[in-house]
N, C-alpha and C positions, 0 to 999 in steps of 0.2 A: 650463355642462354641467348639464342637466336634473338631478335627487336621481332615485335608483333607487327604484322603488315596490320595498313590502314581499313578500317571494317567496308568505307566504301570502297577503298580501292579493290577490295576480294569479292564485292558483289558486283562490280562494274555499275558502278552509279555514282551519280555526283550530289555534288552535300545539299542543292537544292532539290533531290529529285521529294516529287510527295511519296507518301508513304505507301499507297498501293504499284509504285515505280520498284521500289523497295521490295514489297512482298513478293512480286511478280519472278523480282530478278532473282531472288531467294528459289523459288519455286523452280526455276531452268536449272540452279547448278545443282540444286536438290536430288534430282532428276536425272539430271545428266554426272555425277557421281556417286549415285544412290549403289548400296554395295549390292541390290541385287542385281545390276547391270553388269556390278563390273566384280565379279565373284574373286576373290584372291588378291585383288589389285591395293598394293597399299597406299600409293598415292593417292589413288582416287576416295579411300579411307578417309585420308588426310584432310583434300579439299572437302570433303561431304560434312566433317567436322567444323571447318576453319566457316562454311558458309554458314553453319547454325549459330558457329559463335558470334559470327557477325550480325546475323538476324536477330540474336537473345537481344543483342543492345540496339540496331537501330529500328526495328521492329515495334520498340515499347518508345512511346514519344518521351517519357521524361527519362529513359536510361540512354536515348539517342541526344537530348536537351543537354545532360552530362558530357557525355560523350562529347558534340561539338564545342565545347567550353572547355574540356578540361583533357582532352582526350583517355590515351589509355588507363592513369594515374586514377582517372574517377572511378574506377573500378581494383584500387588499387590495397581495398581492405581486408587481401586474406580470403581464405577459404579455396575453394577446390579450383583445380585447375581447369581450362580449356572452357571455358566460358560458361562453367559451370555443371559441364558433361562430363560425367566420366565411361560413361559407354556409350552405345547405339542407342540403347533401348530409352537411355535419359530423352535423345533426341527427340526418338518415335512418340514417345511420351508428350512434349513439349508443345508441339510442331507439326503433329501430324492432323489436326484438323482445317490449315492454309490448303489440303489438296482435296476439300470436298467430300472427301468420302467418309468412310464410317470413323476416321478421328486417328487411326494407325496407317504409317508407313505400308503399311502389306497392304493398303488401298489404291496406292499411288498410280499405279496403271491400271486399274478397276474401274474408279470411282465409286458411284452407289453409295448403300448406306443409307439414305434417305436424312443425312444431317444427323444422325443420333448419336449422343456424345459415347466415347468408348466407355466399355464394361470393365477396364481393365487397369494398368499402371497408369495412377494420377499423380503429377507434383504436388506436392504439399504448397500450402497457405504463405505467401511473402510475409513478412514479420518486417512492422517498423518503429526505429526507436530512436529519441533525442538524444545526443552525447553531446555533454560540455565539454569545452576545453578551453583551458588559459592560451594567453597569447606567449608564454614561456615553452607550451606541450606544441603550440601550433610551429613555432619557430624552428624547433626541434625535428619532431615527429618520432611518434611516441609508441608503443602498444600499450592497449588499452581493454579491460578486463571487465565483462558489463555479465552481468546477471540478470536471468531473463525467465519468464517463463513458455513453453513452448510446447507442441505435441508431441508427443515419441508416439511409436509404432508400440501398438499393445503387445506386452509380454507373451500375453493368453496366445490371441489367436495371429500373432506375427501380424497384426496391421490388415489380418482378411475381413476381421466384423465377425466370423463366425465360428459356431461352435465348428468342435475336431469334428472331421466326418460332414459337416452338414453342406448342403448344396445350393447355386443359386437359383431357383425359380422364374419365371417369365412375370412379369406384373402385370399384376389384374388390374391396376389403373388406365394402364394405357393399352393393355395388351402385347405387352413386348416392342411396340416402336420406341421409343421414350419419349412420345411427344402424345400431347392432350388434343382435342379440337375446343375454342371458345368461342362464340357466336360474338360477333360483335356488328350488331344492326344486321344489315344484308348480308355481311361478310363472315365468313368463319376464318378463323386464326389458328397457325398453332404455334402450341408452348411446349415448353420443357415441362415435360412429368413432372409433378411435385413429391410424386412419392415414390420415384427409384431416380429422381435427378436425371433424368434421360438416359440412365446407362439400361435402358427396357429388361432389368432385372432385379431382384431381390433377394434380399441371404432369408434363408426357410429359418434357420433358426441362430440369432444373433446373438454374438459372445456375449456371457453375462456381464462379464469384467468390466467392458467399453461400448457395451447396449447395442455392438453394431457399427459402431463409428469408426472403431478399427485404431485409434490412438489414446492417448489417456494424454493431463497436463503432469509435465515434470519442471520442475527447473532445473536450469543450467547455463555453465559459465562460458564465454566467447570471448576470442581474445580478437580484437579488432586494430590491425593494423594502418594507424595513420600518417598518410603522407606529409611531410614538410609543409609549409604553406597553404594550407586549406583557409576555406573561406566561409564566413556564415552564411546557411542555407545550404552549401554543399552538401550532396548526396553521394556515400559510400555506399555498396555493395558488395557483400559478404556472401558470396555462392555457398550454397548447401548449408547454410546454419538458421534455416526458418521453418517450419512447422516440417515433420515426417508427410514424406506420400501416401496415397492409399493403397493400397496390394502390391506393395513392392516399387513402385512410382518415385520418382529422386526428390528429396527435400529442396521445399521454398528458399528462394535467400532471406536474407537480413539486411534490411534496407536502413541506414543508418545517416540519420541528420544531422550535422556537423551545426551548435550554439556555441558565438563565441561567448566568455567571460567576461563581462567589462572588466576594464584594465583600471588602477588606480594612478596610474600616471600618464601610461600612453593611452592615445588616440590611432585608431588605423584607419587605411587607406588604400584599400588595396595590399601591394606587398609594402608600402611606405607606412610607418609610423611620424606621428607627432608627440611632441611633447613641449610644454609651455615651461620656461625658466625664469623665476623673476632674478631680477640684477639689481643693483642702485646706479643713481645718476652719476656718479664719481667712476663707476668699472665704465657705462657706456662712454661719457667726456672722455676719460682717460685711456679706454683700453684697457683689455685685462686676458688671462688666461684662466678658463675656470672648467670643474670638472663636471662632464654632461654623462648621467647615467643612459645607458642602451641595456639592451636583453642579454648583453654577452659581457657585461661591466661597464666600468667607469671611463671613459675616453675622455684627452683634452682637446679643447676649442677654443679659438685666441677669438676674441672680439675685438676689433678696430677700434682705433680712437675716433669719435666722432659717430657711433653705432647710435639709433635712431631706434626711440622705442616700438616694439613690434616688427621690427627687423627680423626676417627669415632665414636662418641659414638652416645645409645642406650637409649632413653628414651620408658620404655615399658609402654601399652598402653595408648599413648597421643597420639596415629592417630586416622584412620578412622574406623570407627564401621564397620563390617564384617557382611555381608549381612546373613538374617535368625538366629540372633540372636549369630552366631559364636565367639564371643569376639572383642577384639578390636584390631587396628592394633598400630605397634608403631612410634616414632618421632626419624629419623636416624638426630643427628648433625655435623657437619664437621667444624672442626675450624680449622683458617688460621692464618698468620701471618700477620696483616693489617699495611705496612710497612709507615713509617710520612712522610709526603712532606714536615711540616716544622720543624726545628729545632731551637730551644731558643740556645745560646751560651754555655750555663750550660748543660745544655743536647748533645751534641756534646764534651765537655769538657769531661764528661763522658762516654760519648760511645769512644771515642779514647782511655783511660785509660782503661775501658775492653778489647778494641782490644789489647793492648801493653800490659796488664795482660797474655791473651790468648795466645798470641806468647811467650813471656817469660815462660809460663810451659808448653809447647809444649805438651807431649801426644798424644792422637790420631788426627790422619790427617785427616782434612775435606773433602767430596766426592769431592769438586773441587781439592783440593791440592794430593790427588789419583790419577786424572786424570791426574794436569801436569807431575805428578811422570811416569806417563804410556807413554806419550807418551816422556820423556825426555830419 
């Protein structure tokens, strides 16, 4: 499978351009390999594709916010291919009110329309949901099976709103523009129709089943596929698994929030993990070899003699995998001095003979015996 070129690099823009640099540049390759230009041509098919898919993500500021953080991978949760199109018409659907005119492709070189949103195939509603994950499923990368509830396209009348047979009428609200006038002070305004939502028409007589609406709630299962190394707050997107469209119009995504789990022993940090080990003062003095749990098992780690409590060490790549293949991250450990509550008589016997050693060869003075020296 071919690598996906970079979404600016296919609109010829650069990662600071603002966002109307963006729409602009969308609109020329639009344009210029739009298939009624170029009738039969399948390249120019291709690119007319490649610039939508690139517009779906930097077009929308938080799937573009992904996007430059995490690149392709943020998008990397399953569902339909080519950025969520699987025909023209998804496009025309999508896209087609950046050229002014009446909201369709078949405007493109017209204009007109007077702004009124189309009559015709709508995308369905984005759909967004939290998904937990342990830092065991994050290390990994998992699929992951979430249940949901969602619009389907009504059985009755196939997702039209209307009964068999019955036809759409002009609205007598607005009179077929889709738009209202409202006065405000000296000025009049206008709005979207409230009662045909600007598409300046109306079903005469609406399915019973779906009153019109054209979808009913069902539930249903999604299988969301997660990459390696995700981070909390990350945002997945799932093309075509979010609410049904209206009169044949491509289904919403499923915009999916990556929470992580607290962990019971580690801490993260990015792709690095922490984890705190206590020890006693005998392994640090002496040195020792002890067993340090990671996500992948048990690894050994020799501690030096002479190891200083809260001492850091570095187990390299025993974290978490770095998103788009970047290596792995590492296992930062912290040992401490894990001091007894209780003491056998033999053991106290002994530790007062080291203390009464320690004072008899005197040498260097302990940070506390500094300080009474300081303030004596």
């Amino acid at each position: 499978m071919a690598e996906k070129r970079d979404y600016y690099e296919i609109l010829g823009v650069v990662r600071e351009s603002e966002q109307e640099v963006i729409k602009k540049a969308y609109r020329k390759l639009a344009m210029q390999h739009h298939p009624d230009r170029n009738p039969g041509d399948a390249e120019a098919e291709a690119k007319f594709k490649e610039a939508a898919e690139a517009y779906d993500v930097l077009g929308d500021p938080e799937k573009r916010a992904q996007y430059d953080r995490f690149g392709h991978q943020a998008f990397a949760g399953g569902g339909r291919s080519g950025g969520g199109f699987q025909n023209m018409e998804d496009i025309f659907s999508a896209f087609g009110d950046i050229f002014g005119g009446g909201g369709m492709f078949g405007n493109l070189f017209g204009g007109g329309g007077g702004g009124r949103r189309q009559s015709g195939p709508r995308k369905g509603r984005d759909l967004r949901i939290v998904l937990d994950l342990t830092l065991e499923e994050i290390a990994e990368g998992v699929p992951k099976t979430v249940s949901l509830s969602r619009t389907e396209a009504c059985s009755t009348c196939s997702g039209s709103g209307a009964k068999a047979g019955a036809k759409k009428v002009s609205c007598t609200t607005c009179g077929g523009r889709g738009q209202v006038a409202r006065n405000a002070g000296i000025f009049t305004m206008a709005q979207t129709c409230p009662a045909c939502q600007g598409a300046g028409q109306v079903i005469e007589s609406p399915c019973e089943d779906c009153k019109g609406s054209g979808g009913t709630r069902a539930k249903a299962e999604v299988t969301i596929q997660v990459p390696a190394g995700v981070e909390e707050g990350m945002r997945l997107v799932v093309r075509g698994e979010g609410d049904a469209g209206r009169e044949g119009g491509p289904r919403g995504d499923l915009q999916v929030i990556i929470r992580e789990v607290e962990h019971k022993v580690f801490q993260r940090s990015g792709p690095d993990l922490l984890i705190e080990i206590p020890v006693s003062f005998s392994q640090l003095a002496l040195g020792d070899k002890v067993e340090i749990p990671t996500l992948a098992g048990k690894v050994d780690m020799t501690i030096p003699a002479g190891t200083q409590s809260g001492k850091l060490f570095r187990l390299r790549g025993q974290g978490l995998p770095r998103l788009e293949g970047r290596g792995q991250g590492d296992q930062l450990v912290r040992v401490f001095i894990e001091v007894p509550t209780k003491l056998s008589d033999r053991q106290k016997e002994l530790l007062r003979e080291f203390g009464d050693l320690e004072h008899e060869r005197g040498g260097k003075k302990s940070f506390f015996e500094r300080i009474l020296d300081h303030f004596a």
